[in-house]
FIVEX-728274 format. One line per field, with one value per residue: residue number from 0; residue in three letters; x, y, z of N, C-alpha, C in turn. Coordinates in pm, 1 decimal. Layout:
rodren = [NUM; ...]
fivo = [ALA; ...]
n.east = [X; ...]
n.north = [Y; ...]
n.up = [Z; ...]
ca.east = [X; ...]
ca.north = [Y; ...]
ca.up = [Z; ...]
c.east = [X; ...]
c.north = [Y; ...]
c.up = [Z; ...]
% end
This chain:
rodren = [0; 1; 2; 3; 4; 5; 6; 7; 8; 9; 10; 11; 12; 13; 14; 15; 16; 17; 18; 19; 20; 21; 22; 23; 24; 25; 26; 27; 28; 29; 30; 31; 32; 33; 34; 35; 36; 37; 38; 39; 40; 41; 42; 43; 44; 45; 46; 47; 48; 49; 50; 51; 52; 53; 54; 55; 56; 57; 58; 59; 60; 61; 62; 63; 64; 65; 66; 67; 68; 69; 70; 71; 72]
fivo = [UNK; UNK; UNK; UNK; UNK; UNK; UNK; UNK; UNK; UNK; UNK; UNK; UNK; UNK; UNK; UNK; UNK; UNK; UNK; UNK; UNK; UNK; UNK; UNK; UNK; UNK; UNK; UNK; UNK; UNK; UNK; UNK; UNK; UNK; UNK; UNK; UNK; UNK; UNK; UNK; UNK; UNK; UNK; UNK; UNK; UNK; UNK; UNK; UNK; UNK; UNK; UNK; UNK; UNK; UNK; UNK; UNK; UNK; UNK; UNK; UNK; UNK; UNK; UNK; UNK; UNK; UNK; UNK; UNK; UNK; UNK; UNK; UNK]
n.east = [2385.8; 2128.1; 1830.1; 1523.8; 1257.9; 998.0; 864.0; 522.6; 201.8; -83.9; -424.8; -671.5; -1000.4; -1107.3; -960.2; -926.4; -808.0; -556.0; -587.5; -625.0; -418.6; -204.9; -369.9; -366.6; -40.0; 53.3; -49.2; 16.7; 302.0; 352.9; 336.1; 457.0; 791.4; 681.5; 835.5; 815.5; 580.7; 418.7; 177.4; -20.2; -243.9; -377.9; -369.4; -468.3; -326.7; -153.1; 204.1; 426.2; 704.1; 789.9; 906.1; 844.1; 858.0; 828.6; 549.3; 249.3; 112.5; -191.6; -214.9; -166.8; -349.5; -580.6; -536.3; -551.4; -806.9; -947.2; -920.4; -1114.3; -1015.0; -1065.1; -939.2; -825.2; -891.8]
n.north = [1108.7; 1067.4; 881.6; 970.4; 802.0; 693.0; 617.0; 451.0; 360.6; 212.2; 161.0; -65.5; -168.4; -380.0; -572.4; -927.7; -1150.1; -1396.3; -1382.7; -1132.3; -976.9; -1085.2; -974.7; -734.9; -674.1; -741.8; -543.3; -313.1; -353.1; -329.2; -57.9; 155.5; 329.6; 230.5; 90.5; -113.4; -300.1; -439.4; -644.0; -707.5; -877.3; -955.6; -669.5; -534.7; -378.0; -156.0; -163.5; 55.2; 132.1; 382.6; 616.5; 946.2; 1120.0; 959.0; 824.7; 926.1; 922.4; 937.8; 849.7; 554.2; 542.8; 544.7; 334.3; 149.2; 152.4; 136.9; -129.8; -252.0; -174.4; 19.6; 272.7; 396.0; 758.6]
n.up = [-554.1; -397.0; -356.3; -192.1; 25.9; 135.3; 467.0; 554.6; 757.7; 640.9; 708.8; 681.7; 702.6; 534.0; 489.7; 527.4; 493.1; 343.8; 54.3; 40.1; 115.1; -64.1; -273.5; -238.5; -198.2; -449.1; -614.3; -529.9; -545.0; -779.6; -835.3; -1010.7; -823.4; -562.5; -306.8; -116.8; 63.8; 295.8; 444.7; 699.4; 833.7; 1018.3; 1219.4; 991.6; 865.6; 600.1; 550.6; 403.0; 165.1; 1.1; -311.0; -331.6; -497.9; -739.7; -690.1; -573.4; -230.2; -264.3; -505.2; -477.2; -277.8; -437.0; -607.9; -425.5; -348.8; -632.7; -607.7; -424.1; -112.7; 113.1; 303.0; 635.8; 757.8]
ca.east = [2249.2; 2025.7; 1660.3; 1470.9; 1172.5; 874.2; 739.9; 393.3; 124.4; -242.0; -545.1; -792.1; -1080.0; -1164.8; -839.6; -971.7; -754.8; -430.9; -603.1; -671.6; -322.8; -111.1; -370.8; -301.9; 75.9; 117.3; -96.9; 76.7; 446.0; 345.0; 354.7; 604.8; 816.7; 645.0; 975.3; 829.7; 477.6; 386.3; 16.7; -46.3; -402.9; -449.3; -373.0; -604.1; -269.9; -43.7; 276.0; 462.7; 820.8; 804.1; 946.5; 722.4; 916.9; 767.3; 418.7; 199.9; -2.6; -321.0; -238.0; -169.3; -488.7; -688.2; -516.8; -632.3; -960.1; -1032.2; -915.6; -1184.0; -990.5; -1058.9; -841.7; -907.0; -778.1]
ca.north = [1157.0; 927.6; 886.2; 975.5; 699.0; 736.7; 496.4; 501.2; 247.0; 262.2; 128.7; -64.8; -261.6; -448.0; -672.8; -978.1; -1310.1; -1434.7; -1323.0; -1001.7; -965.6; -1123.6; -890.2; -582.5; -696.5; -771.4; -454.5; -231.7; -370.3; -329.4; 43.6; 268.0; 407.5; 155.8; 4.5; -237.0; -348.6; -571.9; -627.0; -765.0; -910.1; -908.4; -566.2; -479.7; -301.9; -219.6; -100.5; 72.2; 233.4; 477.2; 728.9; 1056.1; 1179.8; 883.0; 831.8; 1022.9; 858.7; 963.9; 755.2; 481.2; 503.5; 526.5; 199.1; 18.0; 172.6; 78.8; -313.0; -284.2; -180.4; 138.6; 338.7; 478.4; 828.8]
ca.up = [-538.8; -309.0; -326.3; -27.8; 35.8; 247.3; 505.7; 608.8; 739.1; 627.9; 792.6; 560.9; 761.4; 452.2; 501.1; 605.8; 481.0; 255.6; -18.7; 24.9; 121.1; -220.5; -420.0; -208.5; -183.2; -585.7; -717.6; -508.1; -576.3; -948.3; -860.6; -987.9; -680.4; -403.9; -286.5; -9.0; 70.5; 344.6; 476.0; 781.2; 861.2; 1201.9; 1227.1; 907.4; 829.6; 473.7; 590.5; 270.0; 203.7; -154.5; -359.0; -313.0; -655.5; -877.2; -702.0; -449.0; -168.8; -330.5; -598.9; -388.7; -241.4; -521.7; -651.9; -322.6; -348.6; -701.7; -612.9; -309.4; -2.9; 152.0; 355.8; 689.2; 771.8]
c.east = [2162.3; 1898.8; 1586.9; 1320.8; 1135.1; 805.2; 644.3; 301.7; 5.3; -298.7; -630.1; -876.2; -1100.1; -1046.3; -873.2; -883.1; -599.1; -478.4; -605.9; -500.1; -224.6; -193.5; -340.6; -106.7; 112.3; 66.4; -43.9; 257.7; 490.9; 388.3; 461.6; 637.3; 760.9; 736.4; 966.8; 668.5; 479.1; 242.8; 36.6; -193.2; -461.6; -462.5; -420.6; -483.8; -183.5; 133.7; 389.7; 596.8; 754.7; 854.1; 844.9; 765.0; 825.4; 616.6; 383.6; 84.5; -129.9; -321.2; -245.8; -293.0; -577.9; -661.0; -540.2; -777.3; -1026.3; -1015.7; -1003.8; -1155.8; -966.7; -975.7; -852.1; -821.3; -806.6]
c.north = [1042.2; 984.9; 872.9; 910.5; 741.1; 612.9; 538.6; 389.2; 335.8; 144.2; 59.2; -180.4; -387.2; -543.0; -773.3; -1133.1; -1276.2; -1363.9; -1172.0; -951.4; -974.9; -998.8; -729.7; -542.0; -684.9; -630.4; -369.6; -219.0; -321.7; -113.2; 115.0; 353.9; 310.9; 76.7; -119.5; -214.4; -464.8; -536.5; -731.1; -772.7; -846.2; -786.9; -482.6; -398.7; -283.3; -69.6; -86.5; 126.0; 248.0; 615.8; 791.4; 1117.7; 1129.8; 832.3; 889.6; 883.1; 886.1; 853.9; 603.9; 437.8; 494.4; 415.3; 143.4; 61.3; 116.3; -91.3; -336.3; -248.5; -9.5; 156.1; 438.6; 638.1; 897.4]
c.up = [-486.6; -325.5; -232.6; -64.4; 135.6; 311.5; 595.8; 638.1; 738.5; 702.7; 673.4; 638.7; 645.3; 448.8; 593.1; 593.2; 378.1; 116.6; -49.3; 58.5; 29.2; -302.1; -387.3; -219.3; -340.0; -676.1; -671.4; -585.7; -745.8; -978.2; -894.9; -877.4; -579.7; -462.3; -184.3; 11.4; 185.9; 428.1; 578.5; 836.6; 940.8; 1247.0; 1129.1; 865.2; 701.7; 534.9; 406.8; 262.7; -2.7; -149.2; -380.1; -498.3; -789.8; -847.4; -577.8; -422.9; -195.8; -428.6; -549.0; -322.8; -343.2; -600.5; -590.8; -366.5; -499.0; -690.2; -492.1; -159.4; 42.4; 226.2; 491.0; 803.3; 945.8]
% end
């Protein structure tokens, strides 16, 4: 039985340095089901792989959004 994983990149203007990157990178990873995380600056982008089973992209967003980083759809 394999677990089917979801990758998706978001958009968040508010991504502006290293920082903002480790705390989007470490609060996400913390999530149950997000299996990969990487944020890239320059492109203001968080590119993600997760299990849809153990968390939904809603939730996801509303864990960037309450650490400050909106989401743009």
């Amino acid at each position: 039985m394999g677990t089917t994983s979801t990758s998706v990149t978001l958009i968040s203007p508010d991504i502006s340095c290293e920082h903002c990157q480790r705390t989007i990178e470490s609060t996400l990873s913390a999530l149950q089901g997000v299996e990969r995380v990487s944020v890239d600056i320059t492109g203001k982008s968080i590119q993600l792989s997760y299990n849809p089973a153990q968390v939904s992209l809603e939730q996801i967003e509303k864990q960037l959004d309450e650490i400050g980083y909106s989401i743009v759809h």
